[in-house]
N, C-alpha and C positions, 0 to 999 in steps of 0.2 A: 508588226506585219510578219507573217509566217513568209521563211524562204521557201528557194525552188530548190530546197533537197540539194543535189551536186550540182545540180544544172547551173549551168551559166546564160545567164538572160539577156547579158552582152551581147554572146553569141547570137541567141537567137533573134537580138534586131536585128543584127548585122548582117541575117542570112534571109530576115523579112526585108531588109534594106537592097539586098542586090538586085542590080537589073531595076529596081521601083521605076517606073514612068510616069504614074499616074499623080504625080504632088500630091498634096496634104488633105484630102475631100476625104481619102481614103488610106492614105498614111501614117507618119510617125507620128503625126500629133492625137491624132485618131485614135491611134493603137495604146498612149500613154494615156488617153483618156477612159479607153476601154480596161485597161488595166487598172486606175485608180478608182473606176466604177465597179469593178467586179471586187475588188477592197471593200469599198466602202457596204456593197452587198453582202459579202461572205459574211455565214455564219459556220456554226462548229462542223454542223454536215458535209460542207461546202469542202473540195481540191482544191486549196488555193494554188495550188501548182496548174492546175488545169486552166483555169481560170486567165491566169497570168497567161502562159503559153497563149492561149488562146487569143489574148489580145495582140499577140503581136502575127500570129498564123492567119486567123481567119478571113481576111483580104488579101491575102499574098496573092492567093490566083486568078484575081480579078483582070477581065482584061480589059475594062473601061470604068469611069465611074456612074453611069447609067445601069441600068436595065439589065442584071449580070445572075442571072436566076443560079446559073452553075455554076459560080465562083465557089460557093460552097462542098460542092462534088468534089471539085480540082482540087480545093484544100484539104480535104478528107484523102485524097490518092496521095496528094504530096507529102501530106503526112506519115502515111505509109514509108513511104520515098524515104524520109529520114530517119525513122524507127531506131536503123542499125547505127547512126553517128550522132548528131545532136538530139537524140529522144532518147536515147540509148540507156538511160537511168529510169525511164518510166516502166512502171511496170504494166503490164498487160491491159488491167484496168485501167491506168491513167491513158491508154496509147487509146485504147476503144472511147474512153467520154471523150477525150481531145478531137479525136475523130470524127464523133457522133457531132459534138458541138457546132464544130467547122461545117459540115454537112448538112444541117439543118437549122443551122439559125437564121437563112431567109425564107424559109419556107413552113416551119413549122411554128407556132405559137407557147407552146409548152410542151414538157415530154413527163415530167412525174417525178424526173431524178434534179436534185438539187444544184445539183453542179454543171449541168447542163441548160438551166433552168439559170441560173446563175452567169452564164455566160451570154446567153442570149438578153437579160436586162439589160448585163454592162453595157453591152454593143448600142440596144436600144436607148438608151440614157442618154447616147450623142449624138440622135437625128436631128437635135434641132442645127445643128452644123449644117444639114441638108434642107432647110425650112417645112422639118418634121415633127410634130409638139409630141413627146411620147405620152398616150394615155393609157392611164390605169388599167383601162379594160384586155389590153393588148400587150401587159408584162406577166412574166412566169411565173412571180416572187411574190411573196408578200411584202417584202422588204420593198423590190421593185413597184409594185403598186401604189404603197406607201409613198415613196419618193418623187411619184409619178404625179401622186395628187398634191405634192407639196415642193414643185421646184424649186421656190426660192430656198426651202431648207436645203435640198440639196445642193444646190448651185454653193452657197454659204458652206456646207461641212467637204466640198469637192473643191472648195477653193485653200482647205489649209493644205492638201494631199498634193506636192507634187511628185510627178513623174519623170524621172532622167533615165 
């Protein structure tokens, strides 16, 4: 598994963990899963640094587990917000796809860049938590498409990956 560079990913549950209200729908367990899905997606293209972050950012600014179209927005600003202290090792480009990612992976279907495109499957990968089947038609990836039509494999190669 490629690290997070300097970063420390401790931190950054710790800091997706403050203040949390909203329990597990959209939570830790959530985020561990959206991380070992964005693993098991990553190819050589792929920021696995981005990636990662991203599982644990992109529901921080949720303010319900329903119907939250600009959670994504909020998490795009907050990210800003931390640039200078816990981002602080990213460089420009990782700060922009981390960015871009949070910002449109409820609203947008694909974007063309791999690691963005890659962040948005992870996430999709664990609607069925939300009684959401993910279909092929509706992932970024080919990898994501792939997995999509083949749960049970994935469900089987996501179950040796854990997440702490």
């Amino acid at each position: 598994m490629q690290e997070l560079a300097s970063l420390d990913i401790e931190a950054i549950k710790q800091f997706a963990l403050k203040d949390w209200e909203l329990g597990e729908t959209h939570g830790l367990p959530h985020w561990q899963r959206v991380e070992r899905n964005g693993i098991i997606l990553a190819t050589s293209e792929v920021n696995i640094t981005v990636v990662r972050l991203f599982a644990y950012l992109h529901d921080k600014c949720r303010i319900d587990n329903g119907y939250d179209v600009e959670h994504g927005k909020r998490a795009a600003n907050m990210i800003n917000g931390i640039r200078h202290t816990l981002l602080k090792e990213l460089t420009n480009n990782e700060l922009e796809l981390l960015s871009k990612a949070c910002e449109l992976h409820t609203t947008t279907l694909r974007t063309g860049n791999s690691t963005i495109d890659t962040c948005f499957d992870a996430d999709r990968l664990d609607l069925e938590r939300v009684g959401i089947i993910p279909y092929p038609h509706k992932m970024a990836t080919v990898k994501g498409k792939y997995y999509a039509k083949n749960l049970d494999e994935f469900y089987d190669l996501a179950a040796l990956i854990t997440m702490e």
